[in-house]
N, C-alpha and C positions, 0 to 999 in steps of 0.2 A: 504494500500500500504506500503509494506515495505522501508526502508531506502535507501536499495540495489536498487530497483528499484525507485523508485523518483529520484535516484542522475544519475544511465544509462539512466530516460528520459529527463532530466534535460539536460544530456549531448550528448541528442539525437539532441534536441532542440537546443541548441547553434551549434552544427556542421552544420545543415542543414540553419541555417541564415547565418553562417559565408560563409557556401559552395554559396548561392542566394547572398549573396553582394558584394562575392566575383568572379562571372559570371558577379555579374552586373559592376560590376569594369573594368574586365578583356576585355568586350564589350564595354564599353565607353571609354577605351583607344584604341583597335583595330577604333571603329568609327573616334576619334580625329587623328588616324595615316593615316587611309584611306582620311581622310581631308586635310589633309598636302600635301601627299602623288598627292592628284589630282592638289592641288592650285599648285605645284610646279612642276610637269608634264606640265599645259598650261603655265605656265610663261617661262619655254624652249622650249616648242614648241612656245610662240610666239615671244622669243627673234632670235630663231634660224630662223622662217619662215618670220614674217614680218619685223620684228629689229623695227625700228624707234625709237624714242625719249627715254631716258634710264628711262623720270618722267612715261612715261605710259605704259611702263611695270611694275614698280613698282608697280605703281599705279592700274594696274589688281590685281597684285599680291597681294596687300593689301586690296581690295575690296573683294578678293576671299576666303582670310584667316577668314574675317571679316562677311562672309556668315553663313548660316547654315550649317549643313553637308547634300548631298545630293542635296543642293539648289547651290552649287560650278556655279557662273556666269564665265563658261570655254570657250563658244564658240562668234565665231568674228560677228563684225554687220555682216547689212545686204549691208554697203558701200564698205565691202571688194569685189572684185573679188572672183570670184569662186573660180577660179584655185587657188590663194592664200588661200583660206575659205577647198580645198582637201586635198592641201598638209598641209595644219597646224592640219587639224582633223587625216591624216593619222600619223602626230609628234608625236601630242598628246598621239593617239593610241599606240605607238611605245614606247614614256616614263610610258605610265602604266601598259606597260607589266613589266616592272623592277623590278617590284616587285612580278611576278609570274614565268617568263621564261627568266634569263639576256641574255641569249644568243640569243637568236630571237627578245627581245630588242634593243639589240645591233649594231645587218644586221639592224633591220627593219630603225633604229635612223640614222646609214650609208645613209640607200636608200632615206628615206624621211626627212630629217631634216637640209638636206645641199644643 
């Protein structure tokens, strides 16, 4: 193998790890935003839907952050009302669009969040 060639696969090799650590990077910060992203979605919908106490909203709100991603504990007992337990999931729904469509976010946060 020539010189010429060991150093282009040499620097074959570093490009293609740097390209994989750097997806892997790139998807573990997209994951920790989509995390954020939801804990803080239910904490408005359930500041804006149920209100009550300011310690237990926080207090969702830290327990949520403090989750897995994916595992996000978003939704209300089983002691809420219904109709409270519709319109907080429709909130919810409404605050996660924000980050895909603000303007239908926005009607949607209008219609159900107040």
């Amino acid at each position: 193998m020539t010189l010429t060639r060991r150093a282009l696969t040499a620097i074959a090799i570093v490009a293609g790890v740097s390209g994989v650590t750097g997806a892997f990077l790139s998807y573990r910060r997209s994951e920790e935003h989509q995390h954020a992203m939801t804990c803080l979605a239910a904490y408005m919908a359930f500041i804006q839907v149920v209100g009550g106490p300011e310690e237990e909203s926080i207090g969702r709100l830290k327990t949520c952050e403090q989750s897995a991603a994916g595992e996000e504990p978003i939704h209300l007992g089983a002691r809420e009302h219904p109709f409270v337990v519709t319109r907080y999931e429709a909130c919810l729904a409404a605050h996660l669009l924000i980050s895909s469509d603000l303007d239908k976010s926005l009607a949607q946060q209008k219609q159900y969040c107040q």
